[in-house]
Backbone and ligand atoms as CSV (ligand in chain L), in Angstrom:
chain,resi,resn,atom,element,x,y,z
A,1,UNK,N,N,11.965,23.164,9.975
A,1,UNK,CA,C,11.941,24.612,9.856
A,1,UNK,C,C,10.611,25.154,10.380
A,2,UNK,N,N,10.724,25.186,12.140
A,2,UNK,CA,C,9.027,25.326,12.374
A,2,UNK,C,C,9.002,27.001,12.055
A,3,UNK,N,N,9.604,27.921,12.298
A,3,UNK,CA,C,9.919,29.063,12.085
A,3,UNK,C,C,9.225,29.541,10.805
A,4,UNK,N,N,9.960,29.882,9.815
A,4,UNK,CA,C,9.079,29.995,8.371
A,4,UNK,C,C,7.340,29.862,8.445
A,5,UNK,N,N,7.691,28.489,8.202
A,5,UNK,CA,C,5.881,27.941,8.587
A,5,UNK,C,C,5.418,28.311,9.372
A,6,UNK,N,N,5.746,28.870,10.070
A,6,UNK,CA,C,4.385,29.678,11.184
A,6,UNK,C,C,4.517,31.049,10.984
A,7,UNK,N,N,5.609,31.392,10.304
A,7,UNK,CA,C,5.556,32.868,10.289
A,7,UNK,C,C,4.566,32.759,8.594
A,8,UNK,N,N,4.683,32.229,7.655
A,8,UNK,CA,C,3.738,32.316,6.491
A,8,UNK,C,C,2.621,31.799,6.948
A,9,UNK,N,N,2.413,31.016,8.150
A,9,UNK,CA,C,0.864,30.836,8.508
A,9,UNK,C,C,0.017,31.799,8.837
A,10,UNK,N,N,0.827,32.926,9.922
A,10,UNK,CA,C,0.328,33.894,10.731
A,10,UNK,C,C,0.462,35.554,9.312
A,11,UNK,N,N,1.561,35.215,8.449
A,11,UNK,CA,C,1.198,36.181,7.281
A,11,UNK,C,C,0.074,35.790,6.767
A,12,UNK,N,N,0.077,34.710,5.654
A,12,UNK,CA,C,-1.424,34.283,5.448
A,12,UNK,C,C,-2.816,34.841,5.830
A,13,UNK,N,N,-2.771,34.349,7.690
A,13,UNK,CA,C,-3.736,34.588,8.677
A,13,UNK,C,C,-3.956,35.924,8.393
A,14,UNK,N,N,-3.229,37.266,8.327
A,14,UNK,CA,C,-2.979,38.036,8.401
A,14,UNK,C,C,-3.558,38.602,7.369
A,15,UNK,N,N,-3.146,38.348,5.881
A,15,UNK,CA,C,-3.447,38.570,4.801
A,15,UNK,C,C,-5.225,37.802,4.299
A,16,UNK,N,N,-5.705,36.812,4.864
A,16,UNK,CA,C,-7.152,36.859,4.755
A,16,UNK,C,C,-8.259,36.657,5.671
A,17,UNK,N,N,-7.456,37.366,7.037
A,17,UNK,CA,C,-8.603,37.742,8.178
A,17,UNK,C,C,-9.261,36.283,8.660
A,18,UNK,N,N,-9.428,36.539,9.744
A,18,UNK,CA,C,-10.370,35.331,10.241
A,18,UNK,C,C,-11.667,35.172,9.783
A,19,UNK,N,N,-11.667,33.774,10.067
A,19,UNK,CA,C,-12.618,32.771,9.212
A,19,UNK,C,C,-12.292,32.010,7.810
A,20,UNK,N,N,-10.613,32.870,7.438
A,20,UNK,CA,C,-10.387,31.845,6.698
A,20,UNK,C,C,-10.403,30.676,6.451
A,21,UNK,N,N,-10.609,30.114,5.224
A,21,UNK,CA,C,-10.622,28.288,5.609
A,21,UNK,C,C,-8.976,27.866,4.785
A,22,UNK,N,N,-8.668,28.512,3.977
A,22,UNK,CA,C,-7.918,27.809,3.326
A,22,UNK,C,C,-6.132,27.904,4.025
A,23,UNK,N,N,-6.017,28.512,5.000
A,23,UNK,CA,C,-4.520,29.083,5.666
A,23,UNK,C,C,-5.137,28.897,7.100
A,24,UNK,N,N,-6.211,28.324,8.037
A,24,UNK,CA,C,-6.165,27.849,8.959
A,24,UNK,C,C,-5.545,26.683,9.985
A,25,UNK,N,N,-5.311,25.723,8.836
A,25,UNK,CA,C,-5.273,24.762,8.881
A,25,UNK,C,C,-3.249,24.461,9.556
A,26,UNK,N,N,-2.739,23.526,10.365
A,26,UNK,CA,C,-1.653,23.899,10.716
A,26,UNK,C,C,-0.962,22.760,10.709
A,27,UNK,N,N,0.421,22.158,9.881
A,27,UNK,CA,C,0.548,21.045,10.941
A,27,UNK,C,C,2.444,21.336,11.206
A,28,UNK,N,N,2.259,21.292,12.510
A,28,UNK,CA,C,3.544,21.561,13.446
A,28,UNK,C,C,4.368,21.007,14.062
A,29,UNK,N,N,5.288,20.960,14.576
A,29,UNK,CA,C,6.096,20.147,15.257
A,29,UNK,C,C,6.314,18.718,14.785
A,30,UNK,N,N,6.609,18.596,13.382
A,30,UNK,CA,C,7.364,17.058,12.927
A,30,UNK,C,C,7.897,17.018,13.278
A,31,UNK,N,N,8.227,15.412,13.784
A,31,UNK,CA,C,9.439,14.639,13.876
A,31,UNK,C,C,9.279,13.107,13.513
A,32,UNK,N,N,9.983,12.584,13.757
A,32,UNK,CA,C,10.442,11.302,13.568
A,32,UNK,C,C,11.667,10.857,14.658
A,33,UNK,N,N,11.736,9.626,14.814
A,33,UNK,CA,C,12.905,8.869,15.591
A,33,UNK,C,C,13.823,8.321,14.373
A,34,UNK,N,N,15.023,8.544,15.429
A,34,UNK,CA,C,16.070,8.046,13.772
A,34,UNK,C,C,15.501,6.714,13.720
A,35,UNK,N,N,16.355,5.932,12.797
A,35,UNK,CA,C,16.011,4.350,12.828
A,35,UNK,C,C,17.475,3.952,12.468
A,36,UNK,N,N,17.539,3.055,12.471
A,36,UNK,CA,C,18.958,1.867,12.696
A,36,UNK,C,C,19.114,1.522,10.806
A,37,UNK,N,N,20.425,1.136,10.769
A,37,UNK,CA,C,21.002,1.011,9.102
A,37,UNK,C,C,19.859,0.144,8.772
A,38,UNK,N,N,19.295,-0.265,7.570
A,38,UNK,CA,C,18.391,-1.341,7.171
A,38,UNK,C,C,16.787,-1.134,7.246
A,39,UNK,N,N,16.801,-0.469,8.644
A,39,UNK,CA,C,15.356,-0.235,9.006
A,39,UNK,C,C,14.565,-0.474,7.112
A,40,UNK,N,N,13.296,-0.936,7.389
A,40,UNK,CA,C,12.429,-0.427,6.472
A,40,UNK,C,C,10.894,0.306,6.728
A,41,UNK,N,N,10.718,0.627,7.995
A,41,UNK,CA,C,9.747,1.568,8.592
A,41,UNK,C,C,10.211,2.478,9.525
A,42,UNK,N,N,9.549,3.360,9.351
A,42,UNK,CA,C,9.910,4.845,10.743
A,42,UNK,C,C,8.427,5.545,10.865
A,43,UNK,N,N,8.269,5.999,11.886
A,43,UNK,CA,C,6.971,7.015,11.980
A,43,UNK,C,C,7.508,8.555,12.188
A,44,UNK,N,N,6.250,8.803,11.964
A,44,UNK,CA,C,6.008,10.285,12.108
A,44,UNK,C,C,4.886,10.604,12.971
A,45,UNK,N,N,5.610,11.812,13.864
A,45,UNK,CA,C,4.125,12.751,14.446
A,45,UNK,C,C,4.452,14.289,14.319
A,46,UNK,N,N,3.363,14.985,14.827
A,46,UNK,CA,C,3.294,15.777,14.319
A,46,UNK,C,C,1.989,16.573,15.232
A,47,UNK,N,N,1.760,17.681,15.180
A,47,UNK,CA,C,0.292,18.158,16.233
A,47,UNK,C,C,-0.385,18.646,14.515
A,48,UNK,N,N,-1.481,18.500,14.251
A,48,UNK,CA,C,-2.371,18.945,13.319
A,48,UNK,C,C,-3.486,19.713,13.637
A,49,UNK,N,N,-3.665,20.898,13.378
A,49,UNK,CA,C,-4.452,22.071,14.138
A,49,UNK,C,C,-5.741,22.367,13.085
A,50,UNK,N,N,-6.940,22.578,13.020
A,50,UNK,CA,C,-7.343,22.634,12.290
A,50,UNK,C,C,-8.481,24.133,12.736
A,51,UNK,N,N,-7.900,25.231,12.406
A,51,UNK,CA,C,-8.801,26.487,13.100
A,51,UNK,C,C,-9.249,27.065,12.393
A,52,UNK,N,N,-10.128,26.152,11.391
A,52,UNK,CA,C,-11.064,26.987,10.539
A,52,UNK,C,C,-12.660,26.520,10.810
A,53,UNK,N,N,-13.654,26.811,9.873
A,53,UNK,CA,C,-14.857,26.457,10.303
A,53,UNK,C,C,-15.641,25.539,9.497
A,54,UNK,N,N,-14.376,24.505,8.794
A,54,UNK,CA,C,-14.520,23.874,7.831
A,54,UNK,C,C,-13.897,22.554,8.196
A,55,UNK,N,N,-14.639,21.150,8.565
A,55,UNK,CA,C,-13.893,19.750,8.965
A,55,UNK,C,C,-12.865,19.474,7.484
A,56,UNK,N,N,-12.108,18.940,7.749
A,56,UNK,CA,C,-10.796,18.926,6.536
A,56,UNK,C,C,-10.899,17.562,6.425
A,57,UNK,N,N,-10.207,16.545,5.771
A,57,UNK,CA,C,-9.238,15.480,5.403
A,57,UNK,C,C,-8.627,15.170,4.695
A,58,UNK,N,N,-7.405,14.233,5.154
A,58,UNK,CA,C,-6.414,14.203,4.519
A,58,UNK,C,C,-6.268,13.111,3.212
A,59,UNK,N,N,-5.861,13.550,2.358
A,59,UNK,CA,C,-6.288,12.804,1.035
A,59,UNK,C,C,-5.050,12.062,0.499
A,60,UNK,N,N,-3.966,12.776,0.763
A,60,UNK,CA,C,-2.392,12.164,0.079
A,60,UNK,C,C,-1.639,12.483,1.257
A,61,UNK,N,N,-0.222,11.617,0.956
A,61,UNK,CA,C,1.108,11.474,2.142
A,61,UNK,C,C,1.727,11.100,0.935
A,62,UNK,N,N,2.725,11.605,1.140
A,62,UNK,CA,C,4.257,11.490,0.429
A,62,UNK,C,C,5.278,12.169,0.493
A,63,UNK,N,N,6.408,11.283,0.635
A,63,UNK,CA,C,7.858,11.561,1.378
A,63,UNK,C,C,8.833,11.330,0.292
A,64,UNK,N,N,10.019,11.698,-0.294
A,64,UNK,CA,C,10.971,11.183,-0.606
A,64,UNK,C,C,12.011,9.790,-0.104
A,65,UNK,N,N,11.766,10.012,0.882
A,65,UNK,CA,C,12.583,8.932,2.205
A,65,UNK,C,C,11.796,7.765,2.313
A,66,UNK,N,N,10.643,7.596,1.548
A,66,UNK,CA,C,9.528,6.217,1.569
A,66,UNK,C,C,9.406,5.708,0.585
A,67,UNK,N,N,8.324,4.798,0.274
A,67,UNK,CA,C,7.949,4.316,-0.518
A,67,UNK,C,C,5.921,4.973,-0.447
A,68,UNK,N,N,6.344,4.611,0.506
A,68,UNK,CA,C,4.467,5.001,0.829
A,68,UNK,C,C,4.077,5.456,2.344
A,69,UNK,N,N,3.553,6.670,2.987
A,69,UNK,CA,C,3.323,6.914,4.280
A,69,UNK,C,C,1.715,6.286,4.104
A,70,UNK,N,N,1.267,5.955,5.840
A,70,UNK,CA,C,0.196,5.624,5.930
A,70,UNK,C,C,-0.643,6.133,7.368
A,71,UNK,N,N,-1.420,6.399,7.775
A,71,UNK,CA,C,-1.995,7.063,9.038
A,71,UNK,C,C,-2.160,5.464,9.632
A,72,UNK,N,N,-1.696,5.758,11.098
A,72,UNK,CA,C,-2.128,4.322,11.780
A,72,UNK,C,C,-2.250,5.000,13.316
A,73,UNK,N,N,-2.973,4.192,13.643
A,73,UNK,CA,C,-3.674,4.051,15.573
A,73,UNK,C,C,-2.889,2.802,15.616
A,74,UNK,N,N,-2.558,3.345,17.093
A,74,UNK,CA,C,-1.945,2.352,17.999
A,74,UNK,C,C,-3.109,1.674,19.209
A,75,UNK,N,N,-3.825,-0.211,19.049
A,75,UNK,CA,C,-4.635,0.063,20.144
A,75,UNK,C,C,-4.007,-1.161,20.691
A,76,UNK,N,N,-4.252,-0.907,22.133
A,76,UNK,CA,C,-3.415,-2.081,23.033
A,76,UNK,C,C,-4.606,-3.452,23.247
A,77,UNK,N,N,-5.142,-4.362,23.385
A,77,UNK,CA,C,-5.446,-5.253,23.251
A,77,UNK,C,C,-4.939,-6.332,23.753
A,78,UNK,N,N,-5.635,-6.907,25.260
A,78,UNK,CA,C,-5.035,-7.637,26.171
A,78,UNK,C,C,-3.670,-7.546,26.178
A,79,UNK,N,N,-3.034,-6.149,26.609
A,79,UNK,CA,C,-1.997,-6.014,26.846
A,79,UNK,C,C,-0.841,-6.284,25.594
A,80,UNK,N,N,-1.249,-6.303,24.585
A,80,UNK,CA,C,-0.419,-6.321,23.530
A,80,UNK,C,C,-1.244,-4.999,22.845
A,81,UNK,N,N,-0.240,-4.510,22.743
A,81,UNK,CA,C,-0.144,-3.277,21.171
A,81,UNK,C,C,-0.172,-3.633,19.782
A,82,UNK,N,N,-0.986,-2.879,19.012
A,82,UNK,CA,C,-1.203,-3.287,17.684
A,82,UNK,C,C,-1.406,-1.788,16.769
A,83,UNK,N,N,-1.320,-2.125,15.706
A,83,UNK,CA,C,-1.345,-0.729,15.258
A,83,UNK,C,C,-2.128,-1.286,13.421
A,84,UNK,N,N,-3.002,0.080,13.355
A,84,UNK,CA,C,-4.179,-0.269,12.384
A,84,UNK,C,C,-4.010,0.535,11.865
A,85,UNK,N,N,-4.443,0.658,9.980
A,85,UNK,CA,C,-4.230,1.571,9.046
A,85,UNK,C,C,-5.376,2.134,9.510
A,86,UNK,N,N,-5.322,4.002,10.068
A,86,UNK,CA,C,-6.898,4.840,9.592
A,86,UNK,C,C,-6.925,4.781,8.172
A,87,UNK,N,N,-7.924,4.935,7.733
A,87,UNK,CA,C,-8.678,4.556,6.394
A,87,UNK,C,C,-8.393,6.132,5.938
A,88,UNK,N,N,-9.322,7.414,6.905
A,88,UNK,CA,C,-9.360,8.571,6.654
A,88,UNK,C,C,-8.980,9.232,7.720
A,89,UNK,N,N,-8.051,9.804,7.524
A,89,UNK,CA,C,-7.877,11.012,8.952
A,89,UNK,C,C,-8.682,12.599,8.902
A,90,UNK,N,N,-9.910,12.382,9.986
A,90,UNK,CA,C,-10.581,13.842,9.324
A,90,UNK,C,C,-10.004,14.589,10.875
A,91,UNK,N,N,-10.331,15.976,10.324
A,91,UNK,CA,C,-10.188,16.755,11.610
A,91,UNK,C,C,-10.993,17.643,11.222
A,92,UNK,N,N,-12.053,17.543,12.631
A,92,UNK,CA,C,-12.953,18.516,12.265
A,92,UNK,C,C,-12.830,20.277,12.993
A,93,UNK,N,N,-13.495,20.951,12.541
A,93,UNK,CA,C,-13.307,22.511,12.858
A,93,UNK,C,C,-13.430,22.819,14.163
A,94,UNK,N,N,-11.802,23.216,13.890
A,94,UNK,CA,C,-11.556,23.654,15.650
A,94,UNK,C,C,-11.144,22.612,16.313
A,95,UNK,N,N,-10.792,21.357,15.989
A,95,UNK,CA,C,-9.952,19.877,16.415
A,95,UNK,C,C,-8.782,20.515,16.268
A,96,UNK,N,N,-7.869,19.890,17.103
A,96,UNK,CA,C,-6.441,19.501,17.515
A,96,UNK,C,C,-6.156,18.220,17.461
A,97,UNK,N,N,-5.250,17.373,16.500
A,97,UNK,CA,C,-5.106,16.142,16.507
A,97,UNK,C,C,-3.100,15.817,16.873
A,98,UNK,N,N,-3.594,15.250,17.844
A,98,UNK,CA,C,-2.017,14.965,18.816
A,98,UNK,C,C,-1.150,13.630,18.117
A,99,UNK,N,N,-0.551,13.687,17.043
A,99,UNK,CA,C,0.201,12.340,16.494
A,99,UNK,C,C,1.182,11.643,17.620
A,100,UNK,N,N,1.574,10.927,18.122
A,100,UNK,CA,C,2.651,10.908,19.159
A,100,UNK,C,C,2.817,9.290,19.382
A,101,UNK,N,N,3.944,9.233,20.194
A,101,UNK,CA,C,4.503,7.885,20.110
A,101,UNK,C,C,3.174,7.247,21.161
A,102,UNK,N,N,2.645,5.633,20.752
A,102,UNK,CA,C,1.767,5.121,21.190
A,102,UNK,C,C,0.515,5.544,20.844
A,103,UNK,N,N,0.307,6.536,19.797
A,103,UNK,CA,C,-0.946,6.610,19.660
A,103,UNK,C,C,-1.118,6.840,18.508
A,104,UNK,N,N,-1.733,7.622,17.350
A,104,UNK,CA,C,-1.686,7.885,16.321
A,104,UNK,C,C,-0.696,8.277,15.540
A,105,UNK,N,N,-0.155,7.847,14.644
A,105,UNK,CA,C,1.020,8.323,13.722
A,105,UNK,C,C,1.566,7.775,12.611
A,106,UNK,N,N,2.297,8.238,11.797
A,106,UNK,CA,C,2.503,8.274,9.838
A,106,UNK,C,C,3.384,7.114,9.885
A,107,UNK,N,N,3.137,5.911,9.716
A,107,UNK,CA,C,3.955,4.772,9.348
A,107,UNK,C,C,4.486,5.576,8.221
A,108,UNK,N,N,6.246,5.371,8.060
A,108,UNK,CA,C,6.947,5.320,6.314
A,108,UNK,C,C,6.975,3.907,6.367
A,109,UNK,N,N,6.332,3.262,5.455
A,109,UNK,CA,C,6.702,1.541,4.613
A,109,UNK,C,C,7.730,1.892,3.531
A,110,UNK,N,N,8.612,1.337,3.659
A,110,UNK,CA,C,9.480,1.136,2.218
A,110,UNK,C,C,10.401,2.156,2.534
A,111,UNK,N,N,11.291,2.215,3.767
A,111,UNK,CA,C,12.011,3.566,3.640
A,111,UNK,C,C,13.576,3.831,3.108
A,112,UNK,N,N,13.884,4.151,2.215
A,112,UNK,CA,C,14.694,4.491,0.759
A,112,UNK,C,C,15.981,4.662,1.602
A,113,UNK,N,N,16.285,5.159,2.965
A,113,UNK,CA,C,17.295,5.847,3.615
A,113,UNK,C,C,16.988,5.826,5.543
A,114,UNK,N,N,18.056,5.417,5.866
A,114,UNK,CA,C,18.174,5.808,7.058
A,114,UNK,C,C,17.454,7.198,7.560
A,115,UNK,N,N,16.709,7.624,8.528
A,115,UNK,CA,C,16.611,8.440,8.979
A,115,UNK,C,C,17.510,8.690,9.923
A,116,UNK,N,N,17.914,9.771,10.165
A,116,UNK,CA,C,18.782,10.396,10.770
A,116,UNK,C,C,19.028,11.313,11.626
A,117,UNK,N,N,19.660,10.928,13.000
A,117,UNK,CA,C,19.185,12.031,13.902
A,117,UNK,C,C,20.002,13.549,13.708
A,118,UNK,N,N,19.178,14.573,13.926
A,118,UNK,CA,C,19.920,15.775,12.861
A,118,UNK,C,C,19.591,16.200,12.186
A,119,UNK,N,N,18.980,15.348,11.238
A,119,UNK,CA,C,18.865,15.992,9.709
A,119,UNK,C,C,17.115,16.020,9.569
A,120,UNK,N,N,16.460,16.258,8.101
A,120,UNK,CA,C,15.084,16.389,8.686
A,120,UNK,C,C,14.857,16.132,6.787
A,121,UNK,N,N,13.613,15.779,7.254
A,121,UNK,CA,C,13.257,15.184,5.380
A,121,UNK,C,C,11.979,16.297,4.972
A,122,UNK,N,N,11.323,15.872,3.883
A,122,UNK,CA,C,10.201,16.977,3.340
A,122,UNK,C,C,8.866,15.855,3.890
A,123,UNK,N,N,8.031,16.144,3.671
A,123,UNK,CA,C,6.707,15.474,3.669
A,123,UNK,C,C,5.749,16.359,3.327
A,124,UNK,N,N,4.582,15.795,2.016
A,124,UNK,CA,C,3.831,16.621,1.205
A,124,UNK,C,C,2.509,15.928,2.201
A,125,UNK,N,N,1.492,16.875,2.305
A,125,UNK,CA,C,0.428,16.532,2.787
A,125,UNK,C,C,-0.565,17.249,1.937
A,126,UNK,N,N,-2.168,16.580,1.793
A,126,UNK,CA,C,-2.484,17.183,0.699
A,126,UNK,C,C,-3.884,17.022,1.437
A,127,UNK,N,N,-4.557,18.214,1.997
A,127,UNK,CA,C,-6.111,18.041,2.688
A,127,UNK,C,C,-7.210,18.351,1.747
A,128,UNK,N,N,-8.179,17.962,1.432
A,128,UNK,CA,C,-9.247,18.234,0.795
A,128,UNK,C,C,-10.102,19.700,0.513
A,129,UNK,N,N,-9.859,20.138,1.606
A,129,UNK,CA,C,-10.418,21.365,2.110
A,129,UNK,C,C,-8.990,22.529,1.894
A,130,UNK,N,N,-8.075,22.422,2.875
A,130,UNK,CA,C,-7.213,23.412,2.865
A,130,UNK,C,C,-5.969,22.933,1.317
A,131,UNK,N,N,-5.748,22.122,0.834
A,131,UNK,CA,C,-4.705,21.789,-0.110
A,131,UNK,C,C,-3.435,21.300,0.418
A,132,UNK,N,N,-2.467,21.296,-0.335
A,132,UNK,CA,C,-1.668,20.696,0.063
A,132,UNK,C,C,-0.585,21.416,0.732
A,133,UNK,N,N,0.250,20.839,1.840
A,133,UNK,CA,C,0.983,21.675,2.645
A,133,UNK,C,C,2.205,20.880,2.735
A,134,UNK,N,N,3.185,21.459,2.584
A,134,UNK,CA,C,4.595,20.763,2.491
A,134,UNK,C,C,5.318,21.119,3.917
A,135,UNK,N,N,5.524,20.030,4.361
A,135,UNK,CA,C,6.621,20.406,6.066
A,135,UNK,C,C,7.490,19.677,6.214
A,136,UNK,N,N,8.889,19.920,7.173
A,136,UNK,CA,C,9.990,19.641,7.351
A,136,UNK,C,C,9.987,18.673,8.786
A,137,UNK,N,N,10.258,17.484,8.458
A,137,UNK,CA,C,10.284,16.559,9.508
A,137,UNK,C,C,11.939,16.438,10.345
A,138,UNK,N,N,12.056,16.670,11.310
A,138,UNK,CA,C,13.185,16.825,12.306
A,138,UNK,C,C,13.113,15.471,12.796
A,139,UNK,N,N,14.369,14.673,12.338
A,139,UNK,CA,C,14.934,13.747,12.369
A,139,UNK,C,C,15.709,13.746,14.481
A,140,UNK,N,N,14.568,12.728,15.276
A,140,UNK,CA,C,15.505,12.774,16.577
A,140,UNK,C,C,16.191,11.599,17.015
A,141,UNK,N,N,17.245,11.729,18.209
A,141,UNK,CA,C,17.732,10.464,18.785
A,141,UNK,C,C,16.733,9.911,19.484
A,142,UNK,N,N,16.643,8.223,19.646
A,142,UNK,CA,C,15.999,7.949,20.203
A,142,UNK,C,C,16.040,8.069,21.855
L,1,CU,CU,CU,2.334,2.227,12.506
């Protein structure tokens, strides 16, 4: 539902003028790839905007559809790919952080349900600075 969420971002925006810190903060365009019956991991990306004048990070992840989300980098290494838990995902003021396939993005471990192309799940995100922000992940074909 990118709609809503950007229209209560830009009310927000609206309602406490620039330089806000606490309604700057953006994260847009979820998705996910379906996954196959059984799967027990799927990722997530997402663009994370951060247009306040305040560096943020992210403190909690949690999904219904998981057991546990986790931030991971993808780094290639003599031609093999590997992918590493970030510890902390910060974004600092006025960063744009690009989640996307091959590079940074939300491992689900433990996932409860098929994802599904179509349909779209919740995901709670909870930043230090701005609080917590709830968004709708759009489930695609691969
Ligand atoms: Cu991963």
């Amino acid at each position: 539902m990118k709609l809503p969420a950007f229209a209560a971002f830009v009310l927000a925006a609206a309602l406490t003028g620039p330089g806000a810190s606490a309604d700057g903060l953006s994260v847009t365009d979820a998705w996910s790839r379906s996954t196959p019956p059984g799967a027990r991991v799927g990722a997530v990306y997402f663009t994370l905007r951060n247009d306040t004048k305040k560096s943020d990070r992210l403190l909690k992840l949690s999904t219904p559809v998981a057991e546990q989300a986790e931030v991971h980098r993808t780094e290639v290494l003599d031609g093999i790919a590997r992918m590493r838990e970030v510890a902390v995902l910060h974004v600092d003021a006025g960063q744009t952080i690009v989640l996307e396939p091959g590079g940074m993005h939300l491992m689900l471990v433990g996932l409860r349900q098929p994802l599904v192309a179509g349909t779209s799940y919740d995901l709670d995100l909870l930043f230090e600075v701005a609080g917590p922000r709830k968004i709708s992940v759009e489930v695609r074909a691969p």
